[in-house]
C-alpha positions in Angstrom: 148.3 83.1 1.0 150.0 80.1 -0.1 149.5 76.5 1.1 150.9 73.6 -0.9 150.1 74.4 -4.8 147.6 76.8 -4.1 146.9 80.3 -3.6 143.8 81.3 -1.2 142.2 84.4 -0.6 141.7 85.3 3.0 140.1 88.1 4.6 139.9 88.7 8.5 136.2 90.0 9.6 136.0 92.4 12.6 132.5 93.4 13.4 133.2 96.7 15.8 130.9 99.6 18.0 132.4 101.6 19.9 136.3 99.9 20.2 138.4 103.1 19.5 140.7 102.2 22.4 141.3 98.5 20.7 140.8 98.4 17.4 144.0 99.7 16.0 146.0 97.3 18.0 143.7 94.8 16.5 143.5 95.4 13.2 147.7 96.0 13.6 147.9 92.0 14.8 146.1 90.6 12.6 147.8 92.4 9.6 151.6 91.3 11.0 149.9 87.3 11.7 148.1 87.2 8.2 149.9 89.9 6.0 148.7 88.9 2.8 144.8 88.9 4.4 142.8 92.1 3.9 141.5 92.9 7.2 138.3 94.7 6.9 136.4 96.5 10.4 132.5 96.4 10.1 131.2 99.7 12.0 128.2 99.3 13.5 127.3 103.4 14.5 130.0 103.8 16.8 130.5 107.1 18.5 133.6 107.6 18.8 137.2 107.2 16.9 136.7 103.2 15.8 136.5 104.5 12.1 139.8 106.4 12.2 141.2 104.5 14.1 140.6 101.5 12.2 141.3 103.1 9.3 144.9 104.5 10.6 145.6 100.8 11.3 145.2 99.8 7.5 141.9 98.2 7.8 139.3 98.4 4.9 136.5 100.4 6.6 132.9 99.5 6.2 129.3 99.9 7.5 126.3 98.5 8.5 123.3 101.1 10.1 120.9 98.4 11.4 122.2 98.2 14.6 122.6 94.6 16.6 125.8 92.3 16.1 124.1 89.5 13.9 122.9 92.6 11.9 126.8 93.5 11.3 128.1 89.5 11.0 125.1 89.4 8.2 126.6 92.3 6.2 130.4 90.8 6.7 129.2 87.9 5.2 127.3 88.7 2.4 130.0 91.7 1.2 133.2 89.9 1.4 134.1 87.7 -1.2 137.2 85.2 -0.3 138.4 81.7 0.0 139.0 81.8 4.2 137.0 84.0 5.9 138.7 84.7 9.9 136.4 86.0 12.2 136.7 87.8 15.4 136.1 90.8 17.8 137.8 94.0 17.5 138.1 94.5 21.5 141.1 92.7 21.9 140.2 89.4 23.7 141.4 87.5 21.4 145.0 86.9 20.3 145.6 87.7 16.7 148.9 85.5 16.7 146.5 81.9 17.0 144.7 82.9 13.3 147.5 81.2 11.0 147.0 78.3 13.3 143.1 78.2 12.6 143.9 78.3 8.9 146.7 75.5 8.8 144.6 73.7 10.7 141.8 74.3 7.9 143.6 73.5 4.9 145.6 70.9 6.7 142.9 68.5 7.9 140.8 69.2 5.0 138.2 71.3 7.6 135.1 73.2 6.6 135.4 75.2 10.0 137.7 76.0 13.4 136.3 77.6 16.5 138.2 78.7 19.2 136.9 77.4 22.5 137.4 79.9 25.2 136.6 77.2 28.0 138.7 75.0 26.5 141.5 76.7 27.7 139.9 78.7 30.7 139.7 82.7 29.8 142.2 84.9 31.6 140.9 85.8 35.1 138.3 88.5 34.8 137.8 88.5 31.2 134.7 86.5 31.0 132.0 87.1 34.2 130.4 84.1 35.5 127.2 84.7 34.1 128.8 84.9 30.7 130.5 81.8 31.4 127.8 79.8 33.0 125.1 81.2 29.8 128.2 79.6 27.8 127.9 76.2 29.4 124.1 76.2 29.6 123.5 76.6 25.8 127.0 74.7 24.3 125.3 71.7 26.8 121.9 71.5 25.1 123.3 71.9 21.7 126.2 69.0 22.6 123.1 66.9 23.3 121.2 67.9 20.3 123.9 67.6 17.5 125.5 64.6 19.2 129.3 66.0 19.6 131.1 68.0 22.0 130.7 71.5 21.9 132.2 73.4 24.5 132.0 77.3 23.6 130.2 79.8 20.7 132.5 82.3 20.5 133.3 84.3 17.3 136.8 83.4 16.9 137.1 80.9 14.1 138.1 80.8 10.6 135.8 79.0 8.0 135.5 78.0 3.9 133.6 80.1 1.9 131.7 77.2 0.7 130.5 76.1 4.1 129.6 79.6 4.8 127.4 79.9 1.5 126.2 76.6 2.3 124.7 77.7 5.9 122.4 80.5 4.4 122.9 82.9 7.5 119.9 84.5 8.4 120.2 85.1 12.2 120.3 89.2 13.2 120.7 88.3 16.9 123.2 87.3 19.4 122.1 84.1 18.0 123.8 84.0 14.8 126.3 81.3 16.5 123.9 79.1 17.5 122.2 79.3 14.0 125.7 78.7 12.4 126.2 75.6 14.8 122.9 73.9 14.0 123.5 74.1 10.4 126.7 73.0 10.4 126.6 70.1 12.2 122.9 69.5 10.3 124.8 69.8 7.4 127.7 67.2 7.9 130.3 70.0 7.9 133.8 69.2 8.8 134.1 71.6 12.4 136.5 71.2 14.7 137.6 73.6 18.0 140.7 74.5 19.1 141.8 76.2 22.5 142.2 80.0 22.7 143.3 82.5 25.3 140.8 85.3 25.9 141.8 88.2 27.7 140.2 91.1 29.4 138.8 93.6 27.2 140.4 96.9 26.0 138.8 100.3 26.9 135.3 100.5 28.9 133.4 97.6 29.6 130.2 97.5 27.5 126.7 96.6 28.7 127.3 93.2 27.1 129.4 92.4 30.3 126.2 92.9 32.6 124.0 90.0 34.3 121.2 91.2 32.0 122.0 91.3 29.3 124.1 87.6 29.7 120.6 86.8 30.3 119.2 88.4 27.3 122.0 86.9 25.2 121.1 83.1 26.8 117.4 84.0 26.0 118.2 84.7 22.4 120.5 81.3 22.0 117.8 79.6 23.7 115.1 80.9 21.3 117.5 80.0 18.1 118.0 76.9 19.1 114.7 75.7 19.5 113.8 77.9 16.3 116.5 75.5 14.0 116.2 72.7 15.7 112.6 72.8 15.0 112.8 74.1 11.5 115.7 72.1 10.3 114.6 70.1 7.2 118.0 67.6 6.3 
């Protein structure tokens, strides 16, 4: 894409399992918001038609075995090569229509990285339990206290430089992997800045990652990562 005098190369990142009933819509969206990005679906063992239907969609189709999202996020970043990297889901919570925004935004203010806060905003009644919500707060809290600034959510909708993702040196296979990329960012002096989002319900079946258990699990594992890079964090 085009901004100013130059030309960047942009590539929309959808880590997917089991999203047959969203992903085409998805990768559909993001191709008519950011039609000269490649939009390339991550497929983490699904069982059903995400591959084909990804695929139909016009998405570049790739894999990753080891199964766990940071596994997936780890392999997106270390196979695509481009100058703006967006991120997101490929359930449909997030609207595809806000990613030339996050990119203006980038180039325009000179950013290193935009998140898009879900609480910012307030999701879309339903689409984000309580537990989810409140593990949200809990974590984006402590780190806010940590990193001195005002972090209000860690969700995977944001668009980023490829130099401040090669900077961060991901290494994070967990639910984690946000944390790990907040603490180094902010560590690192990184230009971030967030940006309100709608979030909607889901498409297709809810997944266990909607359960009060596994809320907890995920809270458990952003707990452990922050401690883990606060702790190891050498400036």
């Amino acid at each position: 894409m085009k901004f100013g005098d130059q030309s960047y190369r942009v590539a929309v990142i959808l880590p997917c399992y089991n999203e047959e009933a969203a992903i085409g819509d998805v990768v559909r969206d993001f191709r008519a918001a950011l039609p000269e990005a490649v939009v390339y679906v991550y497929d983490n063992n699904s069982k059903d038609g995400t591959v084909l239907r990804a695929r139909a969609a016009g998405a570049v189709v790739r894999s990753e075995t080891r199964q766990g999202k940071g596994q997936v996020v780890r392999r997106m970043f270390a196979d695509v090569e481009a100058d703006i990297y967006v991120l997101a889901d490929g359930d449909g919570t997030y609207d595809a229509a806000s990613a030339p925004a996050f990119v203006e935004k980038l180039l325009s203010e000179q950013l290193d990285m935009v998140v898009g806060s879900r609480l910012a905003q307030g999701p879309a009644e339903d689409a984000m339990p309580a537990h989810s919500r409140l593990a949200t707060v809990v974590v984006c809290k402590k780190l806010s206290f940590l990193l001195r600034s005002d972090i209000t959510d860690l969700g995977p909708f944001r668009a980023f430089r490829f130099r401040a993702l090669r900077s961060l040196d991901m290494s994070e296979t967990t639910y984690g992997w946000t944390v790990e990329m907040t603490i180094k960012a902010y560590r690192k002096g990184l230009k971030v800045k967030e940006v309100p989002v709608r979030y909607r319900r889901r498409l297709g079946k809810a997944k266990i990652s909607g359960t009060t258990v596994s809320s907890l699990k995920a809270l458990m594992s952003m707990m452990r990562c922050m401690v883990k890079y606060t702790i190891q964090w050498t400036p």
